[in-house]
N, C-alpha and C positions, 0 to 999 in steps of 0.2 A: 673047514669051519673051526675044528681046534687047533687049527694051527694061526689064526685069524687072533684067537680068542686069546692065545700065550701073546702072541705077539702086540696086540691092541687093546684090549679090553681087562686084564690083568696087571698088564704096568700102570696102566693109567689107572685103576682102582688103586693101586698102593699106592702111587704120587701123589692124588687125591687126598686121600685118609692120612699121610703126614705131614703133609701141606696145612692138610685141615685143621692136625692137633696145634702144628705152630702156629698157624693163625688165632687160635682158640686161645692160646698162652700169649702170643703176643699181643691180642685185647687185651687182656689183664692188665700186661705190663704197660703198655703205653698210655691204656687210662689213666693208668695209677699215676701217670707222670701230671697228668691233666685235675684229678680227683684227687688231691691230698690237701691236708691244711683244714682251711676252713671248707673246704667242700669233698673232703674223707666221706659224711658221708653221703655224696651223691656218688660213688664209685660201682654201687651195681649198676644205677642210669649211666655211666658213662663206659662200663665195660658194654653194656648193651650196644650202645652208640659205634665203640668200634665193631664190634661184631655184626652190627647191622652193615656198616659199610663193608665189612669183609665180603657180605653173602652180594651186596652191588654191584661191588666190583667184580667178584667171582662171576660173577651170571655177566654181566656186560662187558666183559674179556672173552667170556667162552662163545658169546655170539657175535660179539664184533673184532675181535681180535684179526690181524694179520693171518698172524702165523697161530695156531691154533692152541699152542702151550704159554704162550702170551698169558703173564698169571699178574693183575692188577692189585693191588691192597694199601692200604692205608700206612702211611711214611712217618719214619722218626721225625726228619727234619720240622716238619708243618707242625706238627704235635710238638715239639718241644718248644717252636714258640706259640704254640695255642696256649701252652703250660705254662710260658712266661706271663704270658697277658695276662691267662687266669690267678697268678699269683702276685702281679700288681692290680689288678683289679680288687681280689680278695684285700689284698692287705692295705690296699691304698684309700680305698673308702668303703672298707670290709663296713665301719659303722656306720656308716649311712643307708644302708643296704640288707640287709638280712641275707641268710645263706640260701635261702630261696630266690631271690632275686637276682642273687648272683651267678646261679645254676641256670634259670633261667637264660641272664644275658648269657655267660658264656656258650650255653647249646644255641641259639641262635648267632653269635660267633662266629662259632664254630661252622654253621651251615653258610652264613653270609663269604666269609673265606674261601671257604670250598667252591661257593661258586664264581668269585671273583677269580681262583687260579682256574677254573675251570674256560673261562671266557677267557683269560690269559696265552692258556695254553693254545685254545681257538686261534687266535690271533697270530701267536706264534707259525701254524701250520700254514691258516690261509693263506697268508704273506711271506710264506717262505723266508722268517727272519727266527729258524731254529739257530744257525749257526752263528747267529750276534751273542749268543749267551756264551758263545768261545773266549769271547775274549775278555772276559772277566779272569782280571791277573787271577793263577793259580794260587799263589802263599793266599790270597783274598780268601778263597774258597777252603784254601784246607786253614789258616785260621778261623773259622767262621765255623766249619765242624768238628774242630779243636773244642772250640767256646761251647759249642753245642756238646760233646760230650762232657767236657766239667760242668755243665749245667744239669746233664741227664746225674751223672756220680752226684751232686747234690742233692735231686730230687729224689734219690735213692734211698741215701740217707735220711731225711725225712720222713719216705715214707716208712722207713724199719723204725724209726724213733720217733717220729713228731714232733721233731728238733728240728729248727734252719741250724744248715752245716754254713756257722760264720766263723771270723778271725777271733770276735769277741766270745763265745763259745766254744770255743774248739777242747779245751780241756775239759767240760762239762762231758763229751763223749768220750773220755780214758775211765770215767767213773763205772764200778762193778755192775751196778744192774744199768748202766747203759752199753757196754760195753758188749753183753751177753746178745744183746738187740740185735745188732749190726757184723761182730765179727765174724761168723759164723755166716750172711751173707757176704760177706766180703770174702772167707774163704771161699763157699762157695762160686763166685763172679774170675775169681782165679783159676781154680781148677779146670772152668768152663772154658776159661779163657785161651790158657797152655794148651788145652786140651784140643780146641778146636782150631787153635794156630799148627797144630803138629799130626794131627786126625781128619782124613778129608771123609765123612760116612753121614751120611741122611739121618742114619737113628742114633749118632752121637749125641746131640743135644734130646732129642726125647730121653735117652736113657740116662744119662747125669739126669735130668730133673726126676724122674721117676726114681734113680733112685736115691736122690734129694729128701724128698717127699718122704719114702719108706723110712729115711735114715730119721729125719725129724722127727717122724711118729715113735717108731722105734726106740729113741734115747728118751724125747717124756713121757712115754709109758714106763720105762725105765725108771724113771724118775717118782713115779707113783701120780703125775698128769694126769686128769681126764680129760673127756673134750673140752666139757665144759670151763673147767681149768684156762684150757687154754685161751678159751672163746672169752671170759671173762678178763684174761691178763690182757690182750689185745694181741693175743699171738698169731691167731689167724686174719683173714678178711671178714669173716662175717662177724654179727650175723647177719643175713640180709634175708630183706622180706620173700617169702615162699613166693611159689610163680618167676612168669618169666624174667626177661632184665629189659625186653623192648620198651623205649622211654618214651613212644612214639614220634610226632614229629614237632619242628618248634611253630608250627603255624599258629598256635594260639596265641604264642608270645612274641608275635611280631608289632603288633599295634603297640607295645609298651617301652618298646628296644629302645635303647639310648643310643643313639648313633653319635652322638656326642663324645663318649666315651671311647666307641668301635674307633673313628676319626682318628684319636691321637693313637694308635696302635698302628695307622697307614703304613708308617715306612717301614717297620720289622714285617710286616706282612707283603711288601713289596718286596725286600731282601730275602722271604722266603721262596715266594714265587720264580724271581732269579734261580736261585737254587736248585727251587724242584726241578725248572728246564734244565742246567746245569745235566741234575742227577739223572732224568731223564735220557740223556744225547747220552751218559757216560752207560748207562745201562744200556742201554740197546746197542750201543758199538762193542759192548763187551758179550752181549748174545749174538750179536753179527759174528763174533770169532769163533763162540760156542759150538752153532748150531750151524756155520760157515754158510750162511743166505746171509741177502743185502734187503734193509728194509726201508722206506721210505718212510726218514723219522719227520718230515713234514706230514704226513698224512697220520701219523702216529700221535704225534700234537694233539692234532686236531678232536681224534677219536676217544685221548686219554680228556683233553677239554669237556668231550660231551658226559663222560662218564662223570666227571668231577662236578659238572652244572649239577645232574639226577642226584648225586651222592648230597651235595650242597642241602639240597630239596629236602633231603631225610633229614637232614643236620648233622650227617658223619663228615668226619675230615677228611681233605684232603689225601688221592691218592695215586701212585702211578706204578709202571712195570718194576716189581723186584725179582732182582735178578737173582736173587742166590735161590727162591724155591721155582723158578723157573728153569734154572738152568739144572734144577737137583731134579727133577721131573724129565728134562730130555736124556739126563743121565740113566734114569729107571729106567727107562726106555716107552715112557708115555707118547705117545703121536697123535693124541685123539686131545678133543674138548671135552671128556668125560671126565680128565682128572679136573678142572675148572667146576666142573658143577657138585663135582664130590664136595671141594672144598666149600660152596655155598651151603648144598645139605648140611655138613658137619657143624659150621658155624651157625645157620638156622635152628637148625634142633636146639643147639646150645643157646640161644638166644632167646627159645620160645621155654627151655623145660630146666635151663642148668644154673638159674641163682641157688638152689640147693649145694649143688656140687663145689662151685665155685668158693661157697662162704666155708668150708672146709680148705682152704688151699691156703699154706703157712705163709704169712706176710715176709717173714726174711726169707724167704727163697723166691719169693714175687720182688723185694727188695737186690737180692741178689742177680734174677735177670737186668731189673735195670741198671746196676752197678756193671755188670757186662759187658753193657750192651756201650755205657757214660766211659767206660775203660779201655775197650774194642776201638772206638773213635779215638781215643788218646794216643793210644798206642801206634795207631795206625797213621796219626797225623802229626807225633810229637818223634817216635821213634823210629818208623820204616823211612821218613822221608829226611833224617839227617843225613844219613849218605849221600840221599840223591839230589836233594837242592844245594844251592849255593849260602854259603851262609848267612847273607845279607836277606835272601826271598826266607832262608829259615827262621831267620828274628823277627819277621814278619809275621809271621805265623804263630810266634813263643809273645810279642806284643800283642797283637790280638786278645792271645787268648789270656794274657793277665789282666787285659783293660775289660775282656766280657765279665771276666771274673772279679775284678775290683771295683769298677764304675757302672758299667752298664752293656746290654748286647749291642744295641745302635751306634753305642760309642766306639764299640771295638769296631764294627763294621765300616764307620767313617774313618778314623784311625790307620787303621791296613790299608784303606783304598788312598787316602792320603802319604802316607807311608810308600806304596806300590807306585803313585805317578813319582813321586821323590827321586826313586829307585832307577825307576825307568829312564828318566830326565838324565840323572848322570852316567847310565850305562849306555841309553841313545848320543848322550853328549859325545862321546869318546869316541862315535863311528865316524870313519874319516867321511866328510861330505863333499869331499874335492878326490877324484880318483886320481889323477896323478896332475903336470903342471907341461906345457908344453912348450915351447915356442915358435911363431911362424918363418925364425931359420931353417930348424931341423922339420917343420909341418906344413903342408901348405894345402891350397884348393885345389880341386880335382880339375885344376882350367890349365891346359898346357900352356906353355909360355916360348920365347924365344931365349935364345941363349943370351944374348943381351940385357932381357930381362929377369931371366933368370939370377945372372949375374947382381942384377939389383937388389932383388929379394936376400941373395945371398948374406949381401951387406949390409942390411937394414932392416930383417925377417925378424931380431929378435927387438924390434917395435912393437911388434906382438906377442901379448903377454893371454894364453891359453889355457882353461881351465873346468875341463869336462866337471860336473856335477852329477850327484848321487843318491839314491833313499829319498827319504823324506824331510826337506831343510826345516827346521824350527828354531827356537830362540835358542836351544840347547846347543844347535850345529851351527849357526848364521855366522857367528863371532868368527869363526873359522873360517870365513871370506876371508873378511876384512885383516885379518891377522895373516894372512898365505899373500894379499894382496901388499900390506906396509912393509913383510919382507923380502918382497921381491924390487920396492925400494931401498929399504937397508942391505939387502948383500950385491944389487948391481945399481950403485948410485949414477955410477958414469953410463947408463947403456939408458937410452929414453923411452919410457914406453906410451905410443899411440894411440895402443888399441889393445881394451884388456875384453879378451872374449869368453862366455861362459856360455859354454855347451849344456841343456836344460833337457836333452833326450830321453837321460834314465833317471830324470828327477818325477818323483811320485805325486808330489806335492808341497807346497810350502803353505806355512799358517804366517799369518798377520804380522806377527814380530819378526819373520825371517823377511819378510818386504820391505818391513821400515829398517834392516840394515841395511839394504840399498840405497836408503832416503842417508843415509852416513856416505856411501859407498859416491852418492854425488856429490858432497859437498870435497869428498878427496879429488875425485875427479874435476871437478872444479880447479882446485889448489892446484893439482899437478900438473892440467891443460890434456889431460887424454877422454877417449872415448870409449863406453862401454857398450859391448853385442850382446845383448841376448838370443840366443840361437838354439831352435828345437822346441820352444814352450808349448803345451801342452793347450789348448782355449782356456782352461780352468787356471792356470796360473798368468794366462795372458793377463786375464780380466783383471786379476789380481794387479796386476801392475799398473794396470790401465786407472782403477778406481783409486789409487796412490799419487797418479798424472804423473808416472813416470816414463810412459810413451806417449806424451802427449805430440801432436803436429811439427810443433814449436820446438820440441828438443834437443837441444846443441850438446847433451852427454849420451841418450840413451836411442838405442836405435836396435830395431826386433827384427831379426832373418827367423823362416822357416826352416833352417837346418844349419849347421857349422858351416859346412860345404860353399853356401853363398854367404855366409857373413866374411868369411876368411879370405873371396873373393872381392870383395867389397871393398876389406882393408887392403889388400896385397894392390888393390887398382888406384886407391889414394897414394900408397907409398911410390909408385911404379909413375903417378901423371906426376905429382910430386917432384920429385930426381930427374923428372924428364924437361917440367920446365926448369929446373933451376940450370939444367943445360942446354937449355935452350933451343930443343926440339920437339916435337909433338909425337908421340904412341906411332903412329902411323906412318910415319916415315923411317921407322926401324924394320926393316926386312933381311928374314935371311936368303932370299933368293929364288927368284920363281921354276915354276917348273922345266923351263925353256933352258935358263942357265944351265939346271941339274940334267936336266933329259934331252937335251936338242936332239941329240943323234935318233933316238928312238920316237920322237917325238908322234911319228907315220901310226905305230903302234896302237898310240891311245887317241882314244874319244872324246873331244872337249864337249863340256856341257855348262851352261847357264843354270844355277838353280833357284828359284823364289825363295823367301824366309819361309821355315816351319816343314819345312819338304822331305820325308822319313826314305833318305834314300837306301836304307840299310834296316829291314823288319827282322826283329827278333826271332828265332826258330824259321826263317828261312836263308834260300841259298841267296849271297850279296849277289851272286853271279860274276865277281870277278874284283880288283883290288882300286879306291879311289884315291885320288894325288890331291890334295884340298890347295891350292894356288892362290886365291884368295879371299877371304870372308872365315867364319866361324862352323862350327858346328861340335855338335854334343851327343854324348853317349850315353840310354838310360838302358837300367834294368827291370824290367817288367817284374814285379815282387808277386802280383795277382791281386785279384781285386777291383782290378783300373789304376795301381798303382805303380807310378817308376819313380826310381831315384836314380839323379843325375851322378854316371861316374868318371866320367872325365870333360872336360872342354877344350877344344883344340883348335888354332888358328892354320895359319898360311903354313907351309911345308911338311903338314903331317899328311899319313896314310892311315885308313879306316878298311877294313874289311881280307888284310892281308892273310890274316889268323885263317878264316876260313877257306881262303883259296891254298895256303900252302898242306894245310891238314885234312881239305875234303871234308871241311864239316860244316853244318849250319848256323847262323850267326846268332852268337849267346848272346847280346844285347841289341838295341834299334840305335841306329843313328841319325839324327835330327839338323838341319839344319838351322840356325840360329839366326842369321843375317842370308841376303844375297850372297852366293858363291860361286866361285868361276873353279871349275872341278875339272879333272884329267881322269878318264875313264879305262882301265886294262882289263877286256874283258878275260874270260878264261880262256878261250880257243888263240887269241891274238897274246895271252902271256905264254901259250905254249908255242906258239909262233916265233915269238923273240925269241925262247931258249935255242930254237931249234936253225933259227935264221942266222942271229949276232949274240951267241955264247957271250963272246966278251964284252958288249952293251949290258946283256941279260945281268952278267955279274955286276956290273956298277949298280944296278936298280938291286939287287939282291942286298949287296953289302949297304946302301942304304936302309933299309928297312931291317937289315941286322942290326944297325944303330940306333934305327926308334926302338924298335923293343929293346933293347938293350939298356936304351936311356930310361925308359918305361920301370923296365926292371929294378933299376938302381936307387929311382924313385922313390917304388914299393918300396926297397931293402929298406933306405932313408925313413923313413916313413913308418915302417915296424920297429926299429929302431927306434924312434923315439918311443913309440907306444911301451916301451917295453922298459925305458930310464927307469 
């Protein structure tokens, strides 16, 4: 039991209880970001407000949470554009409105938000579309909490002086009694800052502020200050009315809500939302490291969604997992949901008994956390990340964050993402989209040929002009056809080309504008008299072509194979009938000699066979049971991949041998062999090839030293064939 008790119920009480103070202090400050200006003084109702969410979130973490130190609370990001709204709204028809009115919109706001990122987040989990918020370029995200912290360091400002920190004021704060306001927060926001960049300890931050606090009291009692003093110059928060700080909830004030107003605030509240997922995925892949478990951040979504609907309902903002008193908690060695409910107590009691307490707490050191907190963001997205970006994505981020800060936050937000595709466009431009260039001299089809034919190909293979494709083709990479295609006119004027083929295998995708350089690509085609392959497309980019009518019936440039393999075929059998009438004979009256010429003498040996089209005389992963002579007709080689899938790897006519490999090495036959047409086939089984060695040696060797010549030629092929792959 005390060993239960050290181990579980002990950490978790201390995680608890300084979890709780910071949450306690971090209502203040995040109100304050929310409550200044014209609605300074609704600041105990809105320290209230965060605090009520703290104790929601606290309580529906500790009972719905995953993992059980899962610690939920109310977010800078959301709040700092809660704070923007609130400070265009106040000031943009602060006079049409009274500060009552304005309290009111903004707390229902603030609840309506809450629960729109709450169904947000819903929607995220349901549909398992967490991981779309990835691709929100990076410099996008870290200018956007760049911006976000010069806006918080402003709000700071303000609220130690009740000054907007502008361009057109800015030497109004070098003056003596404003001066006194603010730098003394500003020290403080430093020291915290250094401190906690070089200090990793839980009770760091409580103890700088406590003794923050001591010191302020300290020096104006020094000074002959009294409370009252102070309370009077505007040094403290208060004072604020006795009793608790809960504002209740905004139900009352819904019937009156301007939603007209809410409306135009849609998109920074849509860019917020983005974000919080964003920050969401980033925090819990950084507690996946922490606490080394893997968590299911769809279902995570989902659950922060419900909590954010409930919180909505009260009118507190927006909130999700933060990680740093979570992960300070598994540090303590907490394991239980008891530090979670500590932190709801603490925050309750404070919510029902501590506007007392509260309105004692010196406003430049509540100034000073948010200067830290507007600093901490700077720092960490202006100066940690110059080493590590590139300097183009880092302008990105240094643009941003002078358009949030000179024109406006939506501006900067469109700007970077504007900026970001720019970027992208000329760095995607630059990737080659053509993997290399080949020719159907040095390349050919997997369809064996005769040596006669071959010989033709030899002479007239670089008619074929080859050109495997890559990524994903757009407007940025298309040009780069057309431009590898007009210089393979200008550097080989004198050499013709027939047939320009493009391999579309490890193409991703093409968009619209990469199609209409095709609609260029025939009108060349056209001028020069060749023809183009598309070979390997995808259905998705077929369609594409198709709804262009560039594989229409009728088309005398553009013709679609399902792989390179048969297009390459295709062409090599034009060139080959081609050459054959201009000499005036037909394909089929070229032979290199039937079996009877090569094998008479052994002839006893082998098994003649008839075989129909389509006929698998050779099954994959079994034994062939012995070596076939192919005499006349076709047949083909595929590889069984799985699935129900083969790909064809060779074609082979009159005088080759199929099944050799397996009978010399005793093993079973790595691919099927198919017959293509009718074939008239010579059969050696296995008992009758050991027969021949043993009968007529030197017969055996002529069949031998044959089949050391197909492979061999086979071999050379291949060599050929890597070879080019490899220019």
């Amino acid at each position: 039991m005390t060993e239960n008790y050290k181990e579980n119920l002990l950490p978790s009480l201390i995680a608890g209880t300084i979890n709780g103070i910071i949450f306690i202090v971090s209502a203040m400050s995040l109100a304050a970001l929310i409550f200044t200006g014209p609605l300074a003084a609704y600041l105990p109702q809105g320290i209230g407000l965060l605090l009520m969410g703290s104790v929601i979130f606290a309580l529906f973490s500790a009972f719905t949470a995953t993992y059980p130190l899962i610690l939920i609370a109310p977010q800078d990001i959301p709040i700092a554009i809660l704070a923007l709204m609130a400070i265009t709204i106040s000031t943009g028809i602060g006079e049409q409105l009274s500060a009552e009115d304005v309290y009111q919109f903004i707390f229902v706001a603030i609840g309506v938000t809450s629960i729109l990122v709450g169904v947000f987040f819903w929607i995220l989990g349901r549909f398992r579309l967490g991981k779309l918020v990835r691709f929100i370029p990076f410099p996008v995200v870290g200018g956007f909490m760049a911006g976000t912290g010069w806006l918080i360091v402003k709000f700071s400002f303000t609220m130690m002086t009740d000054m907007d920190l502008t361009l057109a004021n800015a030497f109004t704060f070098l003056n003596s009694d404003v001066l006194i306001q603010w730098v003394p927060g500003l020290v403080f926001a430093v020291v915290l800052l250094l401190a906690s960049r070089r200090i990793s300890h839980y009770l760091l931050t409580p103890g700088i502020l406590t003794g923050s606090i001591l010191l302020f009291y300290g020096i104006t009692s020094s000074q002959g200050l009294s409370f009252s003093d102070l309370e009077s110059g505007g040094y403290l928060l208060g004072p604020f009315p006795e009793g608790g700080l809960f504002p209740g909830t905004p139900l009352p004030y819904i019937s009156e809500f301007r939603w007209d107003l809410f409306l135009t605030h849609l998109p920074a509240i849509a860019t917020m939302m983005v974000l919080n997922a964003i920050s969401i995925l980033f925090n819990y892949s950084g507690l996946e490291l922490i606490v080394k478990e893997d968590f299911d951040l769809d279902k995570e979504l989902q659950l922060t969604g419900y909590g954010n609907i409930l919180a909505g309902l009260a009118g507190t903002p927006p909130g999700y997992i933060t990680l740093s008193e979570t992960s300070m908690a598994y540090n303590i060695g907490a394991r239980t949901r008891l530090s979670n409910i500590i932190v709801a107590l603490l925050c309750g009691v404070t919510l029902v008994f501590g506007a007392k307490v509260i309105s004692i707490f010196p406003k430049v050191i509540l100034g000073g956390l948010l200067l830290n907190l507007g600093l901490d963001f700077l720092v960490e997205w202006l100066v940690d990340t110059w080493k590590r970006l590139q300097k183009m994505d880092y302008l990105v981020i240094v643009l941003i964050l002078v358009v949030i800060g000179t024109v406006g936050f939506l501006e900067g937000i469109v700007i970077g993402l504007l900026m970001s595709i720019a970027l992208f466009v000329i760095k995607y431009s630059k990737v080659e989209v053509i993997k290399y260039e080949l020719s159907g001299k040095t390349f050919s089809s997997n369809v064996g040929r005769s040596e006669y034919m071959k010989k033709i190909l030899e002479e007239k293979g670089d008619q074929i002009f080859i050109l495997p494709l890559q990524g994903f083709v757009f407007f940025g990479t298309a040009n780069q056809i057309l431009e590898r295609v007009q210089r393979r006119f200008d550097s080989d004027p004198d050499i013709e080309l027939s047939y320009l083929v493009f391999d579309f295998r490890q193409v991703t995708g093409v968009d619209s504008s990469a199609v209409n350089s095709f609609n260029k690509l025939q009108i060349m085609a056209e001028k020069n008299e060749f023809r183009v392959l598309l070979c390997g497309m995808s259905a998705e980019v077929h369609d594409q072509f198709e709804i262009e009518n560039l594989l229409s019936e009728d088309s005398n440039i553009f013709n679609a194979f399902s792989d390179l393999d048969h297009g390459l075929e295709w062409c090599e059998e034009h060139i080959i009938q081609k050459s054959l009438e201009l000499e005036g004979h037909a394909s089929q009256t070229i032979r290199e000699g039937s079996f009877k010429d090569r094998f008479q003498q052994v002839a006893d040996f082998f098994e003649y066979r008839e075989e129909t089209e389509g006929t698998r005389i050779i099954e994959q992963g079994q034994d062939p049971g012995g070596i076939y002579f192919i005499d006349a007709g076709q047949i083909s080689v595929f590889l069984d991949t799985g699935g129900g899938n083969e790909i064809r790897l060779k074609t082979m006519g009159e005088g080759t041998v199929v099944g050799e490999v397996s009978l010399y090495l005793g093993s079973k036959a790595s691919a099927s062999v198919v017959t293509d047409e009718p074939c008239q086939i010579y059969y050696l089984s296995k008992r009758k090839f050991n027969q021949l060695n043993q009968d007529a040696p030197e017969k055996a060797s002529e069949l031998h030293t044959y089949v050391v010549k197909l492979l061999s030629d086979r071999l050379a092929e291949s060599n050929a064939t890597i070879r080019a792959l490899m220019r």
